[in-house]
C-alpha positions as CSV (number, residue, x, y, z in Angstrom):
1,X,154.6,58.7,122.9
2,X,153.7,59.3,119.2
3,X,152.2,62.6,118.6
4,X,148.2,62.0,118.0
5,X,147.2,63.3,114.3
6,X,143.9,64.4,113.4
7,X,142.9,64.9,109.9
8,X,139.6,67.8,109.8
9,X,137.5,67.5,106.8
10,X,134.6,69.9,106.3
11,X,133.0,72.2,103.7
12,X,134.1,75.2,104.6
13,X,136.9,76.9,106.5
14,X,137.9,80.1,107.7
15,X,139.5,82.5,106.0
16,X,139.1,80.7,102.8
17,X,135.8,80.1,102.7
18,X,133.1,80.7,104.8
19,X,129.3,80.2,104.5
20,X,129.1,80.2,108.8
21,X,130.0,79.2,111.8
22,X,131.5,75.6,111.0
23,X,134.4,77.5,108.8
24,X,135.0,79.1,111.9
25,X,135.4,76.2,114.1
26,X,137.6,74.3,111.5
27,X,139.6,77.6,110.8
28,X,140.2,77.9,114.9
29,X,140.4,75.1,116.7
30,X,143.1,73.7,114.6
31,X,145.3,75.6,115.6
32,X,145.0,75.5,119.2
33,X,145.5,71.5,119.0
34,X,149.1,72.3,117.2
35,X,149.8,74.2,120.0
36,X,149.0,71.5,121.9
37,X,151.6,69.2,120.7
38,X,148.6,67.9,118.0
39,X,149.4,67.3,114.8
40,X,145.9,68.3,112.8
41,X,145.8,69.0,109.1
42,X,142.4,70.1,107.5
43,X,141.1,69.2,104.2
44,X,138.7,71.1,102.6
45,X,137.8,72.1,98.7
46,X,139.6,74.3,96.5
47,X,136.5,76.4,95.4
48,X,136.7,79.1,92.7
49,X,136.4,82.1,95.2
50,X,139.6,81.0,96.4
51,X,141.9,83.0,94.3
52,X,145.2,80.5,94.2
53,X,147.1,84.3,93.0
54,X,146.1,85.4,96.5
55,X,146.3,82.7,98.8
56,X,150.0,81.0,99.0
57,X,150.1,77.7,98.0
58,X,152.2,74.9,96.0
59,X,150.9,71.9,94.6
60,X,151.7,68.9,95.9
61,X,150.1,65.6,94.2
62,X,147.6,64.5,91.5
63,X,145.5,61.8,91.8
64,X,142.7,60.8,89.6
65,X,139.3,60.0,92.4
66,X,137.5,57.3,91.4
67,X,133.7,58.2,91.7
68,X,131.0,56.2,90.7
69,X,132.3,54.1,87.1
70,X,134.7,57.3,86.6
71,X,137.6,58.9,87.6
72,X,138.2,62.5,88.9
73,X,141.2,64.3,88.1
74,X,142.1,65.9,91.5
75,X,144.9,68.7,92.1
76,X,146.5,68.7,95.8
77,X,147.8,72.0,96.7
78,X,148.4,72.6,100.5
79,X,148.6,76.0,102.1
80,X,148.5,77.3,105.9
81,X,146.3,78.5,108.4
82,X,147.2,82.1,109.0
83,X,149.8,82.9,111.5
84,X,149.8,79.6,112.7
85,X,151.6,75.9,111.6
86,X,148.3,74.2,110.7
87,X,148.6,72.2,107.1
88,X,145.7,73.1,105.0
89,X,145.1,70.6,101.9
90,X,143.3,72.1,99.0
91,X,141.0,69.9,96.5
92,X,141.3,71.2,93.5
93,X,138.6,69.3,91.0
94,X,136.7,71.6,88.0
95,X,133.4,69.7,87.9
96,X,133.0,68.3,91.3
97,X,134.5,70.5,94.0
98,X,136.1,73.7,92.8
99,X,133.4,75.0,90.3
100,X,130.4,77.7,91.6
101,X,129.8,78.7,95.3
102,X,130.2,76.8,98.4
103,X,126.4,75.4,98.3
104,X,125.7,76.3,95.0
105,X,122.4,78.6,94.0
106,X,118.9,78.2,93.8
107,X,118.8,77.3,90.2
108,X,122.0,74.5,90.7
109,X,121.2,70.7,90.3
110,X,118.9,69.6,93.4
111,X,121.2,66.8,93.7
112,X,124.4,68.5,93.1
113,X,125.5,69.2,96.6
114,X,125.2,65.6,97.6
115,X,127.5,64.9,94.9
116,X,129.5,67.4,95.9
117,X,130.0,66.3,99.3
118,X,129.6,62.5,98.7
119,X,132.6,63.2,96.2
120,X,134.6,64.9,99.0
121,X,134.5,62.3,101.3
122,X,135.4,59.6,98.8
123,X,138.7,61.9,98.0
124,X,139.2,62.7,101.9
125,X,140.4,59.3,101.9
126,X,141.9,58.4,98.5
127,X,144.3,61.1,99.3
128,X,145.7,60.1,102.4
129,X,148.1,57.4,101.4
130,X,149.5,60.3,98.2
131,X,150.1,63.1,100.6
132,X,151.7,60.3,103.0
133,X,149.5,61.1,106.2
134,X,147.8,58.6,108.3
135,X,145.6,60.2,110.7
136,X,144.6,58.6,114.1
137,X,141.0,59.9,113.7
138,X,139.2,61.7,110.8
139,X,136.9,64.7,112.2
140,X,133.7,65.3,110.0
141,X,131.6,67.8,110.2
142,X,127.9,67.8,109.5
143,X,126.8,66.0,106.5
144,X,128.6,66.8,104.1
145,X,131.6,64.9,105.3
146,X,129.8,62.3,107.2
147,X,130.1,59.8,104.9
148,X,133.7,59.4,105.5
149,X,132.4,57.6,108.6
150,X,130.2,55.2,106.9
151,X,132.6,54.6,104.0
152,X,135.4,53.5,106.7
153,X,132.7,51.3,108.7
154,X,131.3,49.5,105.6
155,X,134.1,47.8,104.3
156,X,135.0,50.5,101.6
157,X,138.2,51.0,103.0
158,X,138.4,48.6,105.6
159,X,140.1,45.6,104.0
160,X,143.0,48.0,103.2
161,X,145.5,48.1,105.5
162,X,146.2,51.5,105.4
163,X,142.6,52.7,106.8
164,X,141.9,49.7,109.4
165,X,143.1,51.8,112.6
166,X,141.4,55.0,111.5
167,X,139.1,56.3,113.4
168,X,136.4,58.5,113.0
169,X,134.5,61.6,115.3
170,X,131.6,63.4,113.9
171,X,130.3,66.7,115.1
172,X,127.1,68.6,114.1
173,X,127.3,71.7,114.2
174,X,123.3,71.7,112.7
175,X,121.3,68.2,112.6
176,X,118.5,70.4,110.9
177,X,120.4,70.3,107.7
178,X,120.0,66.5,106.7
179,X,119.4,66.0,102.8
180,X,118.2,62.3,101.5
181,X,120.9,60.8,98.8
182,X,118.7,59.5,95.9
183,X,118.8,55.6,95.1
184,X,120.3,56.1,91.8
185,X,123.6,58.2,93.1
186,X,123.9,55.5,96.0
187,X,123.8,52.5,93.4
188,X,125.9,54.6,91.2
189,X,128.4,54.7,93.5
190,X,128.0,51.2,94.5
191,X,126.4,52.5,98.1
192,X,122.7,50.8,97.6
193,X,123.0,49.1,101.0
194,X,123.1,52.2,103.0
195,X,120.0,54.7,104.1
196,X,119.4,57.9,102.2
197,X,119.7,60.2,104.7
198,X,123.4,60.8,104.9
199,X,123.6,62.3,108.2
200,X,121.4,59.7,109.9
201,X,124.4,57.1,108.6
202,X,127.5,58.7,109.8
203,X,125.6,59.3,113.0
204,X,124.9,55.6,113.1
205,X,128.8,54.6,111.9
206,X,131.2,57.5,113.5
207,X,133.4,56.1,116.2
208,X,132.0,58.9,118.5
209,X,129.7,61.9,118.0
210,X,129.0,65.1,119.5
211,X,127.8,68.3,119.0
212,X,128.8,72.1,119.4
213,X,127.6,72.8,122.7
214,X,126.4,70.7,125.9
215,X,122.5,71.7,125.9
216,X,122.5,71.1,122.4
217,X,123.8,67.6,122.8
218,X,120.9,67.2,124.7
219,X,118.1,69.0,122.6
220,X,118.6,66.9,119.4
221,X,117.8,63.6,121.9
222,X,114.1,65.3,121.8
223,X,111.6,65.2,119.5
224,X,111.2,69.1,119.6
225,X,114.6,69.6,118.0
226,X,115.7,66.1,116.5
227,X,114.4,66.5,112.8
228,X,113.9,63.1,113.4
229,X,117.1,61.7,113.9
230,X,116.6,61.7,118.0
231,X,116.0,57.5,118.2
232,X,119.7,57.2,116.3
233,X,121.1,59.7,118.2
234,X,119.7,58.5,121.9
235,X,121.2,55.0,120.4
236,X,124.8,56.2,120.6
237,X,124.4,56.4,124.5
238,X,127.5,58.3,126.2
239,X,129.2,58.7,123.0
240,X,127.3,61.5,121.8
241,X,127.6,64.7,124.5
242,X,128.3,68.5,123.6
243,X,131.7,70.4,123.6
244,X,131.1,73.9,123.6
245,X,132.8,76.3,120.7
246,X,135.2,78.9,121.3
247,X,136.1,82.3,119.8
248,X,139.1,83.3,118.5
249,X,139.9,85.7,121.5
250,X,143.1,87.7,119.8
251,X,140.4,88.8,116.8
252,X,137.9,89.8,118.5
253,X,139.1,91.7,121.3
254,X,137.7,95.3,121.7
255,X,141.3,96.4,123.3
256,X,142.8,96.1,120.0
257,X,140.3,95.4,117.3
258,X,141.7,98.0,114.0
259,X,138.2,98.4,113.0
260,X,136.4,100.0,115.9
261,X,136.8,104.3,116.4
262,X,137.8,104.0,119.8
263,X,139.6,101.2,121.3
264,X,138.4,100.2,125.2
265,X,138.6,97.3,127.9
266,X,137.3,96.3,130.4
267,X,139.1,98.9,132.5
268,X,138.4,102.2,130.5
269,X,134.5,100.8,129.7
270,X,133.2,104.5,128.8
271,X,135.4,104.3,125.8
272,X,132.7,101.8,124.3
273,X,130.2,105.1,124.4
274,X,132.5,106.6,121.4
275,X,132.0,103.3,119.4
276,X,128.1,103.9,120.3
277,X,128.3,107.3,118.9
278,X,129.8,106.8,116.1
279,X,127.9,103.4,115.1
280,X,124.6,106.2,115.4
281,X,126.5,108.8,113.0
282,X,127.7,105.7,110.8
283,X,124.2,104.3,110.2
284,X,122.0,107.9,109.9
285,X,120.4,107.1,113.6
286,X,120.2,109.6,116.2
287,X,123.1,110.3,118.4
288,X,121.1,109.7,121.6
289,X,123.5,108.1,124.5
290,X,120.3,107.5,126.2
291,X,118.6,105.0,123.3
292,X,119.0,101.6,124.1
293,X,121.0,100.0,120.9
294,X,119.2,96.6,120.0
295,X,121.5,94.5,117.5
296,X,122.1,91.6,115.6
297,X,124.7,90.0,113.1
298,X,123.3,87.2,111.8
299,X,122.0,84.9,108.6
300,X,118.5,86.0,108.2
301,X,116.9,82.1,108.5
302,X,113.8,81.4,110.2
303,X,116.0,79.3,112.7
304,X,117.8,82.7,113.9
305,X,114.6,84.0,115.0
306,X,114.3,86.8,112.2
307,X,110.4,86.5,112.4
308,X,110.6,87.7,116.4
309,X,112.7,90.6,115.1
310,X,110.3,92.0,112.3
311,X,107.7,91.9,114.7
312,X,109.6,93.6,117.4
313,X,110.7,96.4,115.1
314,X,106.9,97.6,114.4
315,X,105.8,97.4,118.0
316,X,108.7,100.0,119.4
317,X,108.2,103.6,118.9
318,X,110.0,104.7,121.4
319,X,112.6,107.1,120.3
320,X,114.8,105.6,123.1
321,X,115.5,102.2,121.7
322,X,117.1,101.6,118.2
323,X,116.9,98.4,115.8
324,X,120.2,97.3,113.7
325,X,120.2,94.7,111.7
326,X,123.8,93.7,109.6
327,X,122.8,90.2,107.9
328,X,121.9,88.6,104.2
329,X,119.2,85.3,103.5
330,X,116.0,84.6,102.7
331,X,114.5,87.3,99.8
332,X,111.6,87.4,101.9
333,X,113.2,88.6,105.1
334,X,115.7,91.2,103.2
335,X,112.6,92.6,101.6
336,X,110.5,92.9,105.1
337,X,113.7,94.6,106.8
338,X,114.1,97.1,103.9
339,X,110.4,98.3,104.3
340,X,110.7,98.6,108.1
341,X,113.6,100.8,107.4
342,X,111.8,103.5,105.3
343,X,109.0,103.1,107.4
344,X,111.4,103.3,110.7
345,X,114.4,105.6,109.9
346,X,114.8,106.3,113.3
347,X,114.6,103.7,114.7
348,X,115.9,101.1,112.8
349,X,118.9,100.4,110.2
350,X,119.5,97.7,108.0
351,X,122.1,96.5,105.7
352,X,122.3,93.9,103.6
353,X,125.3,91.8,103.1
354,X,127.6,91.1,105.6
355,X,130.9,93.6,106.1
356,X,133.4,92.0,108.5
357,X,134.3,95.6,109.8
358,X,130.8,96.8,110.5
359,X,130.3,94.0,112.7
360,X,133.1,94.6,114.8
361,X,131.9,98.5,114.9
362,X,128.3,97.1,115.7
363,X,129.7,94.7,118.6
364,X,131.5,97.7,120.0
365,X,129.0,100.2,119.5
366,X,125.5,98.2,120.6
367,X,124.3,98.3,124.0
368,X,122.5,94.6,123.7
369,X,122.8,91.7,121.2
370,X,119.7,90.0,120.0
371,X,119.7,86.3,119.4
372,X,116.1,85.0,119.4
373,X,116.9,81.6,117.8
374,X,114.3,79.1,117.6
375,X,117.0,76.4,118.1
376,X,120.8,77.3,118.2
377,X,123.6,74.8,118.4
378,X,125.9,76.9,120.0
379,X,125.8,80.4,118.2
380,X,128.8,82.7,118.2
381,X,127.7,86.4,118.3
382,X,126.3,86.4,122.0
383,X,130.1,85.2,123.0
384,X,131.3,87.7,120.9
385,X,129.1,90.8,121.6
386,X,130.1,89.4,125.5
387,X,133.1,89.8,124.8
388,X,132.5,93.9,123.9
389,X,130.7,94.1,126.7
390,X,127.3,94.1,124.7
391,X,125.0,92.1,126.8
392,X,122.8,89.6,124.9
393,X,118.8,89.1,124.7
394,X,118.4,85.6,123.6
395,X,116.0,82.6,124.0
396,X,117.5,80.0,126.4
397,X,118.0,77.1,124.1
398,X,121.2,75.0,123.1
399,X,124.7,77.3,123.3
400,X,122.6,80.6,124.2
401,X,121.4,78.8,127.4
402,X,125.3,77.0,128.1
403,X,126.8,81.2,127.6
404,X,124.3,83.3,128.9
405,X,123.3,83.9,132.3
406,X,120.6,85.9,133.2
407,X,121.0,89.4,134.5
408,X,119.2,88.5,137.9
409,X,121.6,85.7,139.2
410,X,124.8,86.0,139.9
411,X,127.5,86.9,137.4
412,X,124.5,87.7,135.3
413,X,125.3,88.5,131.9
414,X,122.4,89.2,129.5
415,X,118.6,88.6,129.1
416,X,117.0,85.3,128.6
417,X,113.5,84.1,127.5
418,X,112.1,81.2,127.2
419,X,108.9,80.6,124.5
420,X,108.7,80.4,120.9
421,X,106.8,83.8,120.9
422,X,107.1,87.1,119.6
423,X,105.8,88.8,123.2
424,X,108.2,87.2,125.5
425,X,111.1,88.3,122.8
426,X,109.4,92.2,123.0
427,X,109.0,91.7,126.7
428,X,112.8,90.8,127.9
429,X,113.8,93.9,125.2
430,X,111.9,96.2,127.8
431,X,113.4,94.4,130.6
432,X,116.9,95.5,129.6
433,X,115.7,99.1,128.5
434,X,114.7,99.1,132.2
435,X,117.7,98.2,133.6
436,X,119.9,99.8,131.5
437,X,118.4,102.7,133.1
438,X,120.5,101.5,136.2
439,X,124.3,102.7,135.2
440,X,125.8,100.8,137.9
441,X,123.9,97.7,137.4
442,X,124.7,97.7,133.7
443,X,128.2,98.4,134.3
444,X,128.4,95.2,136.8
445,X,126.6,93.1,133.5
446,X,129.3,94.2,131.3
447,X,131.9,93.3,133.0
448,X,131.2,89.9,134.3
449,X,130.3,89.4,130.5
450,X,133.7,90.9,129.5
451,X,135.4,88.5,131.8
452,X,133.9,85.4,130.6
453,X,136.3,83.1,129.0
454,X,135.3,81.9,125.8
455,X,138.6,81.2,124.1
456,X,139.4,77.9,122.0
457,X,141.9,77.0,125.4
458,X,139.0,75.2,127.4
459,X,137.2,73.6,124.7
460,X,140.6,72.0,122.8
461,X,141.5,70.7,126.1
462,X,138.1,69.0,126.2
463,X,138.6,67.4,122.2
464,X,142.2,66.0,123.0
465,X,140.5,64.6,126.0
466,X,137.6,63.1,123.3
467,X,139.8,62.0,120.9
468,X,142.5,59.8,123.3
469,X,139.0,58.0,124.0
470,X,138.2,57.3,120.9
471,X,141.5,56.3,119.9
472,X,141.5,53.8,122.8
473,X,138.7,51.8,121.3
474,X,138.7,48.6,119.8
């Protein structure tokens, strides 16, 4: 039997760059499909933060895109996913791909980024038959590589031989992000029979869809969390469902993690109170063992829930629960969580950026993880912060309510609200400081979150599963 190949192209993957969780999911899940007997490569652009002097690479090809009434000349350099086999092709073009950051900056061309992207799909393709791999099935992901699915649907590539069996999967990893194409870059690149909204055609045209976690698959069918894009999704029937996202388990793992003070597992669990101690000292809190940590890593969006937070913050001032807040985003909420801290120092730290080695110190050193997300498509830091036995307090929508179980259940292992509202958030904090008053109790939590499995094993399984359907189609 031929070995299936699967050719990943996306916007951003991990380690080489990374705006969020969809570079980690293309930077992960690769690899457990080669160890799977899968051959998947991953395609992404060569963008200027990635210093070539750094990352090892050799070039491969040059091809000139066409694009529109031009052509693009493209470098091919291909690299490797650390400590692992995975083939990593590198799209090396000055003025479409490689030039500024991943999605640009507030002053950047409004339309840029579609040409960016629309650009990137276009080469996704052109390249294959130059770097001599013919994938089974192309996997997009989000918009900014959906087109490949409605460029191999509507006859682009389709009277060439080379493309007729390819196949295509699409998963969104965020339907809110859905940007409209303007007429005048569709006719310019000879696209003025297709809809504006990008998204809403590779929906329509992938081969199968599906989304980042189960519940997720099924929010987007509503109106509530469609962004309008629910009647095309509910069209696809049984070929749009949710596979959940994994972690990568050997990183993240408190037993062996180089950036935490003291080391622990699930067997020596007081250890984590060191990392607690230290996380106070570390961010000018007070060392009280008693104080119930609340924390966050996170993008500060109004989709994470950030609003919830703010509020939160002013209404405790009880010396025994402490804020932290490690995230960057919206100007508005950076400037809200500065004044909080001058006005809170003790009970509430912020920093602004995002340091990979704090996080792992605040995962180890918090008591609970906060996650109030209006809407989350799966979400990463509650199966993380699970992982270092930091139980999460999180509103039970998409991938918070397919990885968290509620504390009063069995195998409970976090806190869950329901509502949009600021007072159900505030109220489920004070239901945790209450039962983390109950050592026992709380040390039962931890460890049926600790033993949760959330590593890229379960889900894989559950994509080579997908993709031997889709393959199978006519």
């Amino acid at each position: 039997m031929a070995k299936l190949k699967i050719l990943f192209s996306a916007s951003e993957v991990a380690p080489f760059a990374k705006a969020g969780g969809l570079a980690d999911v293309v930077g992960s899940l690769p690899k457990q499909l080669v160890k799977m007997g899968i051959e998947a490569r991953v395609l992404t652009p060569r963008y200027e933060q990635i210093d070539l002097k750094k990352v090892k690479v050799k070039k491969i090809a040059s091809i000139n895109i066409p694009f529109g009434h031009k052509k693009y000349p493209t470098t091919i350099y291909e690299t490797r996913l650390p400590d692992s086999k995975v083939v990593v092709y590198l799209l090396d073009q000055e003025t479409m791909l490689s030039k500024g950051p991943i999605y640009q900056t507030k002053s950047a061309d409004k339309n840029f980024l579609i040409k960016r992207f629309l650009f990137l799909s276009f080469a996704s393709l052109y390249i294959l038959p130059k770097i001599n791999f013919q994938p089974d099935i192309i996997h997009a992901h989000d918009w900014h590589t959906a087109s490949i699915c409605t460029l191999l649907s509507m006859g682009h590539f389709s009277n060439i031989n080379f493309y007729q069996n390819i196949k295509t999967l699409l998963t969104l990893h965020n339907i809110q992000h859905q940007p409209k194409a303007p007429k005048t870059i569709l006719d310019f690149l000879g696209l003025g029979n297709t809809k504006l909204n990008i998204l809403e055609q590779g929906i329509q045209y992938s081969d199968f869809l599906n989304t980042v976690s189960p519940q997720y698959a099924k929010d987007i069918k509503t109106w509530a969390y469609g962004y309008g894009l629910e009647k095309v999704i509910r069209s696809r029937g049984e070929k749009a469902f949710g596979i959940l996202n994994g972690i990568d388990t050997q990183f993240f793992n408190p037993k062996t993690d180089p950036s935490i003070i003291k080391n622990y597992s699930i067997k020596n669990l007081d250890d984590k109170k060191n990392n607690k101690k230290s996380l106070q000292k570390e961010l000018n809190l007070p060392a009280k063992e008693t104080a119930l940590i609340v924390a966050t890593v996170t993008r500060l969006a109004t989709q994470k829930g950030v609003e919830f937070m703010i509020q939160a913050i002013g209404k405790f001032k009880n010396p025994n629960i402490q804020f932290i807040i490690l995230g960057t985003g919206s100007d508005r909420y950076e400037i809200a969580l500065k004044k909080l801290q001058k006005k809170y120092p003790k009970n509430f730290s912020y920093t602004n950026g995002f340091d990979l080695n704090l996080a792992s110190r605040i995962y180890a050193g918090a008591d609970t993880f906060m996650m109030p997300s209006l809407f989350e498509p799966c979400g990463l830091g509650q199966m993380i912060a699970m992982r270092y036995g930091t139980l999460p307090v999180v509103r039970d929508t998409g991938g918070l309510h397919d990885t968290v179980t509620s504390y009063n259940k069995k195998k409970g292992t976090g806190f869950l609200f329901n509502k949009s509202e600021t007072q159900d958030f505030i109220n489920t904090i004070r239901q945790a400081e209450k039962i983390y008053k109950f050592p026992k109790i709380w040390r039962k939590l931890q460890q049926n979150a600790m033993k949760k499995d959330f590593s890229w094993e379960k889900s894989a399984i559950k994509y080579q599963s997908l993709y031997n359907k889709i393959i199978k189609l006519n």
